[in-house]
C-alpha positions as CSV (number, residue, x, y, z in Angstrom):
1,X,128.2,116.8,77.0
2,X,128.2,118.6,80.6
3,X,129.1,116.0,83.8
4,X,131.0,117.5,87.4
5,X,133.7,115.5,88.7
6,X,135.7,115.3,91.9
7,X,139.3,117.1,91.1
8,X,141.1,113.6,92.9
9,X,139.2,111.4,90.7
10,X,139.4,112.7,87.7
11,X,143.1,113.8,87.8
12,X,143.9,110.1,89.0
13,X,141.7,108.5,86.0
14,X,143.5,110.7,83.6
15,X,146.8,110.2,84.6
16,X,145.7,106.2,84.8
17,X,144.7,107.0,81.0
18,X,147.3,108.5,79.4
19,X,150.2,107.2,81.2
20,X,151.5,105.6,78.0
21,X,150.6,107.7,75.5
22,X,153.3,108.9,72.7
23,X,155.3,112.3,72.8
24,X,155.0,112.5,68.7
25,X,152.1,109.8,68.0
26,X,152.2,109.2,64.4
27,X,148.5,110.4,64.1
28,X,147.7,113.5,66.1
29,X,144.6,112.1,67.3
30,X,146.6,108.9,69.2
31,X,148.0,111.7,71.6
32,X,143.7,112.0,73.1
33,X,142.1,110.6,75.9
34,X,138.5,109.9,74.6
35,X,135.9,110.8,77.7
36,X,132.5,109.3,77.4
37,X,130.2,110.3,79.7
38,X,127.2,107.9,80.3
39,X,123.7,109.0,81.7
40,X,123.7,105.9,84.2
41,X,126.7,108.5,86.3
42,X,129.6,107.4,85.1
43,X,132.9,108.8,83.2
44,X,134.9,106.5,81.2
45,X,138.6,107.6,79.9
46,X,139.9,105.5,77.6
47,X,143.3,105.8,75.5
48,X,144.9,103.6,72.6
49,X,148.2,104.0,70.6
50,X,147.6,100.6,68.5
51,X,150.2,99.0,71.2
52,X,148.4,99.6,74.7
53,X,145.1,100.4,75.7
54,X,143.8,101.7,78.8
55,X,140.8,102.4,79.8
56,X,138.8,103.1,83.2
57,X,135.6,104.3,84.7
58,X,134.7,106.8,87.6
59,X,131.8,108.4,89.1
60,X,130.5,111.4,87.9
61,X,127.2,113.3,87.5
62,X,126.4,113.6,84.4
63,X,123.7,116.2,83.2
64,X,124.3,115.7,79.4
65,X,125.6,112.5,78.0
66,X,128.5,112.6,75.4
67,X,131.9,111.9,74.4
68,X,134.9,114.1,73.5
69,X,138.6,113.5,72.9
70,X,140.9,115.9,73.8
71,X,144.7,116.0,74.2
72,X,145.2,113.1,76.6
73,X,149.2,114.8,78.6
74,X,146.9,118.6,78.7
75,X,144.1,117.5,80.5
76,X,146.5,115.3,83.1
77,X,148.4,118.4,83.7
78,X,145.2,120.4,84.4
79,X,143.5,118.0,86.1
80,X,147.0,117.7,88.8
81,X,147.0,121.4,89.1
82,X,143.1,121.9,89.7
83,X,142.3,123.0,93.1
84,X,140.8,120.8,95.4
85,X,137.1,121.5,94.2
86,X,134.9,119.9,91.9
87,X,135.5,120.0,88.3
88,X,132.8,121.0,85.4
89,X,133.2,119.4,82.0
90,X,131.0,121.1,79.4
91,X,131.5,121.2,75.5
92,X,130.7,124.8,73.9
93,X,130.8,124.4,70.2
94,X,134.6,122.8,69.3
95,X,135.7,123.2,72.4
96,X,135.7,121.7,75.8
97,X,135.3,124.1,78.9
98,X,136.7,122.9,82.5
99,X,136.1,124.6,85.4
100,X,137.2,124.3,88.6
101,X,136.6,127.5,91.2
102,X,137.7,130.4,89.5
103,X,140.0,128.5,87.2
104,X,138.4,128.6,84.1
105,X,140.6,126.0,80.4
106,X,139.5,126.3,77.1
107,X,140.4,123.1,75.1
108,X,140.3,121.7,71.5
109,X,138.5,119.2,70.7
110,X,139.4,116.8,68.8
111,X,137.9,114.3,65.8
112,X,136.6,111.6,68.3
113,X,135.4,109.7,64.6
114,X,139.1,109.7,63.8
115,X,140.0,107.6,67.2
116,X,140.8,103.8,66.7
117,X,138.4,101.4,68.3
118,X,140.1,99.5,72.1
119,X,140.6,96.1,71.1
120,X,138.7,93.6,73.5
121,X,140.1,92.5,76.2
122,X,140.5,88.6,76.5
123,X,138.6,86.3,78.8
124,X,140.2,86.3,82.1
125,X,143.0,83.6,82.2
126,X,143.3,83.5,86.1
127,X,144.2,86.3,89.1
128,X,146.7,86.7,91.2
129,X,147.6,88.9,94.0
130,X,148.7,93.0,93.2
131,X,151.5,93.1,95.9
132,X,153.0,89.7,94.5
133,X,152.9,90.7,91.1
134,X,154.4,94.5,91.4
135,X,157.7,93.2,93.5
136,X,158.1,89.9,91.0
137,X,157.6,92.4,87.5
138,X,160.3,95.2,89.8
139,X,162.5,92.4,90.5
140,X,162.8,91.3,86.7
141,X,162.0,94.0,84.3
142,X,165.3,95.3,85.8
143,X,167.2,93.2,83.7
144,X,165.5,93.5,80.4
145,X,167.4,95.1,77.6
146,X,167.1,98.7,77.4
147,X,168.0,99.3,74.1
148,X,166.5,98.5,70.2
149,X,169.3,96.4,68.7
150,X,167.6,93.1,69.9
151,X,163.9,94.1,70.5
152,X,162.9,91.0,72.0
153,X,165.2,91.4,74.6
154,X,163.3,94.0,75.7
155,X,160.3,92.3,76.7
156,X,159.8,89.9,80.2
157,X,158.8,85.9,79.1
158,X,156.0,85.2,80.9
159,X,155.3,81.2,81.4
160,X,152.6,79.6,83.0
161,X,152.0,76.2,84.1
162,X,149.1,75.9,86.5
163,X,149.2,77.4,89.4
164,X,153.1,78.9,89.0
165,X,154.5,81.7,87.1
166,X,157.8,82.1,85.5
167,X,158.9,85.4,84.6
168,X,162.1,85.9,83.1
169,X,164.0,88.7,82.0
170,X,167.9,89.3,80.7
171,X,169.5,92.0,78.7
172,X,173.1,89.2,78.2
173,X,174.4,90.6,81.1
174,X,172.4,89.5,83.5
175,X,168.9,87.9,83.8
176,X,166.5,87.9,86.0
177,X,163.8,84.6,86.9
178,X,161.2,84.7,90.1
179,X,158.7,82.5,90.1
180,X,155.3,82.5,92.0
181,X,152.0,80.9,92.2
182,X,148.7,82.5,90.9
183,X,144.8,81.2,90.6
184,X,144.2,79.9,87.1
185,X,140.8,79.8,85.9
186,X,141.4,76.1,84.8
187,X,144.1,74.0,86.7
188,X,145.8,72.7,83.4
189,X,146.6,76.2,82.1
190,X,149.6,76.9,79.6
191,X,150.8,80.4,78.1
192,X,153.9,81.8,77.2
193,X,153.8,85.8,76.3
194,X,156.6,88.2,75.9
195,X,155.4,91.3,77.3
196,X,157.2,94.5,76.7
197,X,159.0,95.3,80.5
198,X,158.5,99.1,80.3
199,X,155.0,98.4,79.8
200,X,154.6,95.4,82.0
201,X,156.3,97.4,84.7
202,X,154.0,100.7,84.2
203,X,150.8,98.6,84.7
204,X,151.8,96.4,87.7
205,X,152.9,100.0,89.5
206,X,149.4,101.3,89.0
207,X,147.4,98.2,89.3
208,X,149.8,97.2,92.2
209,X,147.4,98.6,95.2
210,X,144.6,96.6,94.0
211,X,144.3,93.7,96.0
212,X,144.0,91.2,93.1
213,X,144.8,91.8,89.4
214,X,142.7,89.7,86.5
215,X,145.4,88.2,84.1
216,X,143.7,87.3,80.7
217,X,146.1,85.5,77.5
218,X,144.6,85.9,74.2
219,X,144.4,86.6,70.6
220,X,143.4,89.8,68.8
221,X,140.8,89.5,65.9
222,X,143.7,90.4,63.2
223,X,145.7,87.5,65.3
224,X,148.4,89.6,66.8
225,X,149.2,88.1,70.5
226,X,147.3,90.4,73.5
227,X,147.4,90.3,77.4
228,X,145.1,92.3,79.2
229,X,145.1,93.1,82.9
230,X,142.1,94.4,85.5
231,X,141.8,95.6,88.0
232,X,138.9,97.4,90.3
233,X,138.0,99.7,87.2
234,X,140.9,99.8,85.5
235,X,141.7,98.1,82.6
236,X,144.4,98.1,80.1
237,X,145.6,95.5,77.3
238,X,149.1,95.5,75.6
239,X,150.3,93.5,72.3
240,X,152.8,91.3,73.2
241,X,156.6,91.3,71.1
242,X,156.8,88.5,68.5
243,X,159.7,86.0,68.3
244,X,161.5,83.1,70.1
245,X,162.8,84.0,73.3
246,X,166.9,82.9,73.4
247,X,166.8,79.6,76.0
248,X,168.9,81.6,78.7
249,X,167.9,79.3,81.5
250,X,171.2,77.0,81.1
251,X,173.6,80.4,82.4
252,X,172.6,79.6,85.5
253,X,175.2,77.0,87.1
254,X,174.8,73.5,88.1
255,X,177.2,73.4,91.2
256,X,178.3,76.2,93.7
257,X,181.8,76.1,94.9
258,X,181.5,79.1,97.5
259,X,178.7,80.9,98.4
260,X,178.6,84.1,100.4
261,X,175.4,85.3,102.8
262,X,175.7,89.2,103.4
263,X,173.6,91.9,105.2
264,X,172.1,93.7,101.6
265,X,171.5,97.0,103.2
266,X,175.3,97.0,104.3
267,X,176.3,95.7,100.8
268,X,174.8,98.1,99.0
269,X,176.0,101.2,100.9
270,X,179.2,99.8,100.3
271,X,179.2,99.6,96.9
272,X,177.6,102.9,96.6
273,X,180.0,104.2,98.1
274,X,183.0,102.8,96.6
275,X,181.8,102.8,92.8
276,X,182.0,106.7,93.2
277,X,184.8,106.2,92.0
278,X,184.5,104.1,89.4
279,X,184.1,105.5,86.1
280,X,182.1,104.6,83.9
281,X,181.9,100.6,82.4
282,X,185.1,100.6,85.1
283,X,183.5,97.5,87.8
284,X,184.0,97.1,91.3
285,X,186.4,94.0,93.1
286,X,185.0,92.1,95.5
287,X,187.0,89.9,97.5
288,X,185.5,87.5,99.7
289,X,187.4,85.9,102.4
290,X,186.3,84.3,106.1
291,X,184.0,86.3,108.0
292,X,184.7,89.3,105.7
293,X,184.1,90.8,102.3
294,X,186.6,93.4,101.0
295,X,185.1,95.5,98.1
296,X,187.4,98.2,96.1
297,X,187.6,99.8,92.8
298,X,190.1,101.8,90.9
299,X,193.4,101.9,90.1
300,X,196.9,103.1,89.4
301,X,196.6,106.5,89.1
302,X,192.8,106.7,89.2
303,X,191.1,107.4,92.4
304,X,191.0,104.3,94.7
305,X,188.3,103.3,97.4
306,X,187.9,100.6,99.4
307,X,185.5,99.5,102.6
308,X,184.9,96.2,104.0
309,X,182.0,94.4,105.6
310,X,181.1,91.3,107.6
311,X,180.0,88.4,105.6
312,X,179.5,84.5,106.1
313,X,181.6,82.6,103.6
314,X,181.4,78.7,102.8
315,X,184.1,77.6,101.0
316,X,187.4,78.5,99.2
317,X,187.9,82.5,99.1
318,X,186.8,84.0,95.8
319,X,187.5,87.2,93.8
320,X,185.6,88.5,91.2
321,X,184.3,91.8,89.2
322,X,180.9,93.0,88.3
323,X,179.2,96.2,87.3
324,X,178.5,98.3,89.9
325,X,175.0,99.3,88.8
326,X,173.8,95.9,87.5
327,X,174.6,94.4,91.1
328,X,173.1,97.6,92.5
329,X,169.9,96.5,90.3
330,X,169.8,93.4,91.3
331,X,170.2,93.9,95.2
332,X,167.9,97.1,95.3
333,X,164.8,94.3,94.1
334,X,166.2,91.3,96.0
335,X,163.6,92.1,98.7
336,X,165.4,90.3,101.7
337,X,167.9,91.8,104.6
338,X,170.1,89.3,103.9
339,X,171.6,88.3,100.2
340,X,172.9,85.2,99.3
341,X,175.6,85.0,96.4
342,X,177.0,81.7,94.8
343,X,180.3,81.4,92.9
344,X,181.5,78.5,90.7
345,X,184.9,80.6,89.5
346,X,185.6,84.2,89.2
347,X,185.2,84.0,85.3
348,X,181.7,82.5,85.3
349,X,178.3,83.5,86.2
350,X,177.4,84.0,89.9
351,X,174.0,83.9,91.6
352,X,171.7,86.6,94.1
353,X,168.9,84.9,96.5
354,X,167.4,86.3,98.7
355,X,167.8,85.2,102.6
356,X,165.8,86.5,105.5
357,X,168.4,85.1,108.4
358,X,172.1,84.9,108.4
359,X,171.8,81.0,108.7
360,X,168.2,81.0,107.5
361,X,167.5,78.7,103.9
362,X,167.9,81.0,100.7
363,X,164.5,82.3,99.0
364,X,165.3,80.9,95.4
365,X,161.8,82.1,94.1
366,X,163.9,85.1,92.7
367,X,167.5,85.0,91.1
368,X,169.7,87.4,89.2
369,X,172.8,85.9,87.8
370,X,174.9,88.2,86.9
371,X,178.2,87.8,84.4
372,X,181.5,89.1,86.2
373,X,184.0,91.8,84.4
374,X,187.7,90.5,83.6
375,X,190.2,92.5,85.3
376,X,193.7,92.7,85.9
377,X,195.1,90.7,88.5
Protein backbone atom coordinates (compact mmCIF):
# COMPACT_ATOMS: atom_id res chain seq x y z
CA UNK A 1 0.00 0.00 0.00
CA UNK A 2 1.63 3.60 -0.84
CA UNK A 3 -1.05 6.80 -1.07
CA UNK A 4 0.18 10.84 -0.03
CA UNK A 5 -2.10 12.69 2.02
CA UNK A 6 -2.59 16.25 3.17
CA UNK A 7 -1.14 16.53 6.92
CA UNK A 8 -4.84 18.54 7.96
CA UNK A 9 -6.86 15.81 6.45
CA UNK A 10 -5.49 12.99 7.58
CA UNK A 11 -4.77 14.19 11.16
CA UNK A 12 -8.58 15.29 11.27
CA UNK A 13 -9.80 11.76 9.85
CA UNK A 14 -7.83 10.07 12.34
CA UNK A 15 -8.61 11.83 15.23
CA UNK A 16 -12.47 11.54 13.84
CA UNK A 17 -11.57 7.68 13.89
CA UNK A 18 -10.29 6.86 16.91
CA UNK A 19 -11.91 9.27 19.10
CA UNK A 20 -13.52 6.50 21.13
CA UNK A 21 -11.26 3.90 21.09
CA UNK A 22 -10.29 2.04 24.53
CA UNK A 23 -7.12 2.80 26.68
CA UNK A 24 -6.82 -1.23 27.50
CA UNK A 25 -9.21 -2.79 24.68
CA UNK A 26 -9.67 -6.34 25.65
CA UNK A 27 -8.11 -7.51 22.27
CA UNK A 28 -5.04 -5.63 21.33
CA UNK A 29 -6.13 -5.29 17.80
CA UNK A 30 -9.59 -3.09 18.99
CA UNK A 31 -6.92 -0.35 19.93
CA UNK A 32 -6.32 0.05 15.47
CA UNK A 33 -7.53 2.24 13.05
CA UNK A 34 -7.89 0.08 9.90
CA UNK A 35 -6.83 2.33 6.61
CA UNK A 36 -7.98 1.18 3.34
CA UNK A 37 -6.73 2.85 0.60
CA UNK A 38 -8.84 2.46 -2.61
CA UNK A 39 -7.44 3.02 -6.34
CA UNK A 40 -10.61 5.21 -7.25
CA UNK A 41 -8.38 8.14 -4.63
CA UNK A 42 -9.71 7.69 -1.63
CA UNK A 43 -8.55 6.77 2.13
CA UNK A 44 -11.08 5.27 4.44
CA UNK A 45 -10.25 5.05 8.38
CA UNK A 46 -12.46 3.05 10.02
CA UNK A 47 -12.49 1.97 13.91
CA UNK A 48 -14.71 -0.50 15.98
CA UNK A 49 -14.61 -1.60 19.74
CA UNK A 50 -17.87 -3.98 19.37
CA UNK A 51 -19.84 -0.73 20.97
CA UNK A 52 -19.15 2.17 18.47
CA UNK A 53 -17.98 2.36 15.10
CA UNK A 54 -16.63 5.06 13.13
CA UNK A 55 -15.69 5.27 10.00
CA UNK A 56 -14.84 8.06 7.34
CA UNK A 57 -13.43 8.77 3.95
CA UNK A 58 -10.89 11.48 2.52
CA UNK A 59 -9.03 12.18 -0.49
CA UNK A 60 -5.91 10.81 -1.20
CA UNK A 61 -3.65 9.75 -4.03
CA UNK A 62 -3.19 6.49 -4.02
CA UNK A 63 -0.30 4.81 -6.00
CA UNK A 64 -0.75 1.29 -4.52
CA UNK A 65 -4.10 0.13 -3.21
CA UNK A 66 -4.24 -1.65 0.28
CA UNK A 67 -5.19 -1.76 3.76
CA UNK A 68 -3.30 -1.77 7.13
CA UNK A 69 -4.29 -1.46 10.75
CA UNK A 70 -2.15 0.17 12.92
CA UNK A 71 -2.41 1.53 16.54
CA UNK A 72 -5.36 3.86 16.09
CA UNK A 73 -4.12 6.86 19.54
CA UNK A 74 -0.18 6.61 17.69
CA UNK A 75 -0.98 7.50 14.36
CA UNK A 76 -3.54 10.52 15.81
CA UNK A 77 -0.59 11.77 17.78
CA UNK A 78 1.64 11.76 14.67
CA UNK A 79 -0.61 12.79 12.40
CA UNK A 80 -1.28 16.27 15.06
CA UNK A 81 2.34 16.81 15.26
CA UNK A 82 3.26 16.39 11.44
CA UNK A 83 4.38 19.49 9.82
CA UNK A 84 2.30 21.21 7.58
CA UNK A 85 3.33 19.14 4.48
CA UNK A 86 2.07 16.26 2.76
CA UNK A 87 2.12 12.94 4.32
CA UNK A 88 3.53 9.54 2.56
CA UNK A 89 1.91 6.27 3.72
CA UNK A 90 3.87 3.31 2.46
CA UNK A 91 4.10 -0.37 3.90
CA UNK A 92 7.70 -1.98 3.96
CA UNK A 93 7.41 -5.49 4.91
CA UNK A 94 5.50 -5.43 8.65
CA UNK A 95 5.66 -2.16 9.02
CA UNK A 96 4.12 1.08 7.93
CA UNK A 97 6.45 3.99 6.94
CA UNK A 98 5.03 7.82 7.23
CA UNK A 99 6.79 10.57 6.07
CA UNK A 100 6.31 13.93 6.25
CA UNK A 101 9.44 16.37 5.32
CA UNK A 102 12.30 15.21 7.09
CA UNK A 103 10.20 13.47 9.67
CA UNK A 104 10.47 10.06 9.00
CA UNK A 105 7.75 6.92 11.84
CA UNK A 106 8.31 3.48 11.67
CA UNK A 107 5.10 1.61 12.74
CA UNK A 108 3.80 -1.96 13.49
CA UNK A 109 1.47 -3.27 11.71
CA UNK A 110 -0.95 -4.98 12.85
CA UNK A 111 -3.26 -8.44 12.03
CA UNK A 112 -5.88 -6.44 9.89
CA UNK A 113 -7.48 -10.39 9.47
CA UNK A 114 -7.84 -10.29 13.27
CA UNK A 115 -10.13 -6.83 13.02
CA UNK A 116 -13.97 -7.26 13.66
CA UNK A 117 -16.19 -6.48 10.69
CA UNK A 118 -18.37 -2.48 11.17
CA UNK A 119 -21.76 -3.48 11.61
CA UNK A 120 -24.03 -1.75 8.87
CA UNK A 121 -25.40 1.10 9.42
CA UNK A 122 -29.33 1.34 9.33
CA UNK A 123 -31.43 2.92 6.74
CA UNK A 124 -31.66 6.55 7.37
CA UNK A 125 -34.69 7.24 9.83
CA UNK A 126 -34.86 11.08 9.10
CA UNK A 127 -32.29 14.36 9.37
CA UNK A 128 -32.11 17.00 11.28
CA UNK A 129 -30.15 20.13 11.60
CA UNK A 130 -26.14 19.77 13.23
CA UNK A 131 -26.42 23.14 15.20
CA UNK A 132 -29.84 22.03 16.76
CA UNK A 133 -28.84 18.73 17.63
CA UNK A 134 -25.18 19.58 19.33
CA UNK A 135 -26.87 22.40 21.82
CA UNK A 136 -30.08 19.96 22.57
CA UNK A 137 -27.48 16.54 23.27
CA UNK A 138 -25.01 19.67 25.50
CA UNK A 139 -28.08 20.72 27.22
CA UNK A 140 -29.13 17.13 28.35
CA UNK A 141 -26.28 14.74 28.43
CA UNK A 142 -25.30 17.12 31.39
CA UNK A 143 -27.55 15.40 33.52
CA UNK A 144 -27.06 11.84 32.84
CA UNK A 145 -25.58 9.74 35.48
CA UNK A 146 -21.93 9.60 35.64
CA UNK A 147 -21.36 6.66 37.38
CA UNK A 148 -21.94 2.53 36.91
CA UNK A 149 -24.21 1.68 39.80
CA UNK A 150 -27.36 2.21 37.53
CA UNK A 151 -26.04 1.89 33.97
CA UNK A 152 -29.09 2.92 32.28
CA UNK A 153 -28.96 6.09 33.82
CA UNK A 154 -26.16 6.74 32.04
CA UNK A 155 -27.62 6.85 28.66
CA UNK A 156 -30.03 9.98 27.04
CA UNK A 157 -33.87 8.46 26.04
CA UNK A 158 -34.31 9.43 22.79
CA UNK A 159 -38.21 9.57 21.61
CA UNK A 160 -39.61 10.33 18.47
CA UNK A 161 -42.99 11.04 17.34
CA UNK A 162 -43.03 12.61 13.89
CA UNK A 163 -41.56 15.46 13.29
CA UNK A 164 -40.48 16.21 17.32
CA UNK A 165 -37.80 14.91 19.42
CA UNK A 166 -37.66 14.22 23.05
CA UNK A 167 -34.50 13.81 24.60
CA UNK A 168 -34.29 13.16 28.19
CA UNK A 169 -31.71 12.79 30.55
CA UNK A 170 -31.42 12.51 34.71
CA UNK A 171 -28.86 11.17 36.98
CA UNK A 172 -32.03 11.52 40.33
CA UNK A 173 -30.80 14.72 40.90
CA UNK A 174 -31.72 16.45 38.29
CA UNK A 175 -33.04 15.76 34.70
CA UNK A 176 -32.85 17.17 31.78
CA UNK A 177 -35.84 17.22 28.66
CA UNK A 178 -35.59 19.65 25.32
CA UNK A 179 -37.50 18.87 22.74
CA UNK A 180 -37.23 19.89 18.94
CA UNK A 181 -38.44 19.10 15.56
CA UNK A 182 -36.50 17.06 12.97
CA UNK A 183 -37.42 15.71 9.11
CA UNK A 184 -38.61 12.12 9.37
CA UNK A 185 -38.29 10.02 6.37
CA UNK A 186 -42.06 8.98 6.96
CA UNK A 187 -44.40 11.44 8.87
CA UNK A 188 -45.82 8.63 11.25
CA UNK A 189 -42.41 7.70 12.65
CA UNK A 190 -41.93 6.17 16.19
CA UNK A 191 -38.49 5.21 18.12
CA UNK A 192 -37.44 5.16 21.45
CA UNK A 193 -33.39 4.46 21.99
CA UNK A 194 -31.30 4.96 25.00
CA UNK A 195 -28.10 6.14 23.76
CA UNK A 196 -25.12 6.14 25.86
CA UNK A 197 -24.63 10.30 26.73
CA UNK A 198 -20.74 10.19 26.64
CA UNK A 199 -21.07 8.77 23.33
CA UNK A 200 -24.04 10.67 22.13
CA UNK A 201 -22.28 13.83 23.20
CA UNK A 202 -18.84 12.87 21.41
CA UNK A 203 -20.55 12.40 17.99
CA UNK A 204 -22.95 15.46 18.04
CA UNK A 205 -19.54 17.71 18.92
CA UNK A 206 -17.87 16.34 15.78
CA UNK A 207 -20.73 15.98 13.52
CA UNK A 208 -22.05 19.33 14.92
CA UNK A 209 -20.47 21.69 12.02
CA UNK A 210 -22.14 19.66 9.43
CA UNK A 211 -25.05 21.41 8.40
CA UNK A 212 -27.46 18.45 8.63
CA UNK A 213 -26.82 15.12 10.42
CA UNK A 214 -28.62 11.64 8.99
CA UNK A 215 -30.40 9.90 12.09
CA UNK A 216 -31.03 6.13 11.20
CA UNK A 217 -32.98 3.57 14.18
CA UNK A 218 -32.35 0.09 13.66
CA UNK A 219 -31.55 -3.41 14.53
CA UNK A 220 -28.21 -5.30 14.28
CA UNK A 221 -28.15 -8.72 12.54
CA UNK A 222 -27.55 -10.56 16.16
CA UNK A 223 -30.62 -8.17 17.24
CA UNK A 224 -28.83 -5.87 19.63
CA UNK A 225 -30.49 -2.18 19.22
CA UNK A 226 -28.18 0.33 16.90
CA UNK A 227 -28.34 4.09 15.96
CA UNK A 228 -26.11 5.37 13.44
CA UNK A 229 -25.47 8.92 12.52
CA UNK A 230 -23.91 10.74 9.10
CA UNK A 231 -22.70 13.15 8.27
CA UNK A 232 -20.75 14.71 4.98
CA UNK A 233 -18.26 11.54 5.15
CA UNK A 234 -18.42 10.69 8.44
CA UNK A 235 -20.12 7.98 9.75
CA UNK A 236 -20.34 6.35 13.06
CA UNK A 237 -23.01 3.75 14.73
CA UNK A 238 -23.25 3.05 18.53
CA UNK A 239 -25.33 0.07 20.38
CA UNK A 240 -27.77 1.52 22.34
CA UNK A 241 -28.06 0.45 26.53
CA UNK A 242 -30.87 -2.17 27.14
CA UNK A 243 -33.63 -1.72 29.76
CA UNK A 244 -36.75 0.35 30.70
CA UNK A 245 -36.05 3.84 31.20
CA UNK A 246 -37.58 4.93 35.06
CA UNK A 247 -40.86 7.25 33.97
CA UNK A 248 -39.15 10.49 35.40
CA UNK A 249 -41.37 12.79 33.53
CA UNK A 250 -44.00 13.16 36.61
CA UNK A 251 -40.95 15.22 38.84
CA UNK A 252 -41.68 17.95 36.98
CA UNK A 253 -44.53 20.00 38.87
CA UNK A 254 -48.00 20.74 37.87
CA UNK A 255 -48.42 24.25 39.36
CA UNK A 256 -45.81 27.17 40.01
CA UNK A 257 -46.29 29.24 43.06
CA UNK A 258 -43.32 31.80 42.39
CA UNK A 259 -41.25 32.02 39.57
CA UNK A 260 -38.12 34.11 39.29
CA UNK A 261 -36.66 35.56 35.67
CA UNK A 262 -32.83 36.50 36.20
CA UNK A 263 -29.95 37.74 33.90
CA UNK A 264 -28.00 33.97 33.63
CA UNK A 265 -24.69 35.53 32.88
CA UNK A 266 -25.07 37.60 36.29
CA UNK A 267 -26.35 34.45 37.98
CA UNK A 268 -23.84 32.37 37.27
CA UNK A 269 -20.92 34.68 38.26
CA UNK A 270 -22.61 34.91 41.32
CA UNK A 271 -22.69 31.57 42.15
CA UNK A 272 -19.29 31.03 41.06
CA UNK A 273 -18.23 33.22 43.06
CA UNK A 274 -19.88 32.42 46.19
CA UNK A 275 -19.71 28.46 46.02
CA UNK A 276 -15.82 29.14 46.51
CA UNK A 277 -16.58 28.61 49.48
CA UNK A 278 -18.57 25.99 49.63
CA UNK A 279 -17.10 22.69 50.29
CA UNK A 280 -17.77 20.02 48.85
CA UNK A 281 -21.60 18.41 48.68
CA UNK A 282 -22.03 21.82 51.06
CA UNK A 283 -25.05 23.85 48.50
CA UNK A 284 -25.53 27.36 48.02
CA UNK A 285 -28.93 29.56 49.54
CA UNK A 286 -30.75 31.37 47.47
CA UNK A 287 -33.14 33.69 48.62
CA UNK A 288 -35.47 35.31 46.38
CA UNK A 289 -37.27 38.41 47.39
CA UNK A 290 -38.85 41.58 45.17
CA UNK A 291 -36.69 42.87 42.66
CA UNK A 292 -33.72 41.04 44.21
CA UNK A 293 -32.03 37.61 44.65
CA UNK A 294 -29.73 37.19 47.69
CA UNK A 295 -27.39 34.05 47.18
CA UNK A 296 -24.88 32.86 50.17
CA UNK A 297 -23.25 29.86 51.35
CA UNK A 298 -21.44 28.75 54.40
CA UNK A 299 -21.69 28.85 57.80
CA UNK A 300 -20.84 29.10 61.51
CA UNK A 301 -17.43 28.90 61.63
CA UNK A 302 -16.88 28.10 57.94
CA UNK A 303 -15.99 30.70 55.52
CA UNK A 304 -19.16 32.75 54.48
CA UNK A 305 -19.92 34.66 51.13
CA UNK A 306 -22.66 36.28 49.96
CA UNK A 307 -23.62 38.68 46.76
CA UNK A 308 -26.87 39.80 45.48
CA UNK A 309 -28.37 40.46 42.08
CA UNK A 310 -31.45 41.99 40.45
CA UNK A 311 -34.10 39.63 39.61
CA UNK A 312 -37.99 39.84 38.72
CA UNK A 313 -40.06 37.83 41.15
CA UNK A 314 -43.89 36.82 40.85
CA UNK A 315 -45.16 35.75 43.79
CA UNK A 316 -44.56 34.89 47.52
CA UNK A 317 -40.67 35.16 48.45
CA UNK A 318 -39.00 31.75 48.32
CA UNK A 319 -35.84 30.12 49.83
CA UNK A 320 -34.25 27.27 48.83
CA UNK A 321 -30.79 25.14 48.35
CA UNK A 322 -29.23 23.44 45.46
CA UNK A 323 -25.84 22.22 44.44
CA UNK A 324 -23.77 24.63 43.24
CA UNK A 325 -22.39 22.68 40.27
CA UNK A 326 -25.64 20.94 39.16
CA UNK A 327 -27.27 24.60 38.84
CA UNK A 328 -24.00 25.62 37.30
CA UNK A 329 -24.67 22.71 34.68
CA UNK A 330 -27.86 23.48 34.10
CA UNK A 331 -27.47 27.36 33.47
CA UNK A 332 -23.99 27.00 31.51
CA UNK A 333 -26.51 24.88 28.56
CA UNK A 334 -29.68 26.95 29.18
CA UNK A 335 -28.67 28.97 26.04
CA UNK A 336 -30.67 32.23 26.81
CA UNK A 337 -29.55 35.76 28.61
CA UNK A 338 -32.17 35.54 30.69
CA UNK A 339 -33.27 32.27 33.03
CA UNK A 340 -36.43 31.58 34.25
CA UNK A 341 -36.89 29.50 37.55
CA UNK A 342 -40.29 28.17 39.01
CA UNK A 343 -40.88 27.17 42.64
CA UNK A 344 -43.75 25.20 44.16
CA UNK A 345 -42.02 25.03 47.87
CA UNK A 346 -38.47 25.07 49.00
CA UNK A 347 -38.53 21.22 49.60
CA UNK A 348 -39.72 20.23 46.12
CA UNK A 349 -38.38 20.31 42.68
CA UNK A 350 -37.84 23.67 40.91
CA UNK A 351 -37.73 24.36 37.17
CA UNK A 352 -34.81 26.31 34.59
CA UNK A 353 -36.30 27.79 31.09
CA UNK A 354 -34.80 29.68 29.19
CA UNK A 355 -35.99 33.46 28.45
CA UNK A 356 -34.63 35.76 25.82
CA UNK A 357 -36.31 39.14 27.51
CA UNK A 358 -36.90 40.11 30.97
CA UNK A 359 -40.74 40.16 30.29
CA UNK A 360 -40.38 38.01 27.12
CA UNK A 361 -42.46 34.33 27.18
CA UNK A 362 -40.14 31.44 28.69
CA UNK A 363 -38.49 28.93 25.91
CA UNK A 364 -39.86 25.69 27.57
CA UNK A 365 -38.33 23.55 24.60
CA UNK A 366 -35.48 22.86 27.33
CA UNK A 367 -35.94 22.22 31.12
CA UNK A 368 -33.74 21.06 33.97
CA UNK A 369 -35.50 20.51 37.22
CA UNK A 370 -33.39 20.33 39.68
CA UNK A 371 -34.01 18.66 43.44
CA UNK A 372 -33.17 21.37 46.21
CA UNK A 373 -30.70 20.44 49.32
CA UNK A 374 -32.32 20.54 53.06
CA UNK A 375 -30.63 22.93 55.18
CA UNK A 376 -30.75 24.42 58.41
CA UNK A 377 -33.01 27.22 58.87
Amino acid sequence: MKFRVERDVLAEAVTWAARGLPTRPPVPVLAGVLLEASAEGTLTLSAFDYEVSARVTVPAEVSEPGTVLVLGRLLADISRNLPARPIDVSTDGNKVQVTCGSSRFSLLMMPADDYPTLPASPAPSGTIPGDAFTQAVAQVSIAADRGDTLPILTGVRVEIEGDRVTLLATDRYRLAMRELQWNPERTDAHHVALVPARTLSDTAKALGASGSIEVAFGTAAAGEGLIGFEAGQRRTTTRLLDGEYPKVTSIFPTTVDTEAVVETAALVEAVKRVSLVAERNTPVRLRFSDGQLAIEAGTGDDAQASEAIECALTGPDIEIAFNPQFLLDGLGVVGTAYSRLSFTQASRPAVLSGQDKLDGEPDESYRYVLMPVRFAS
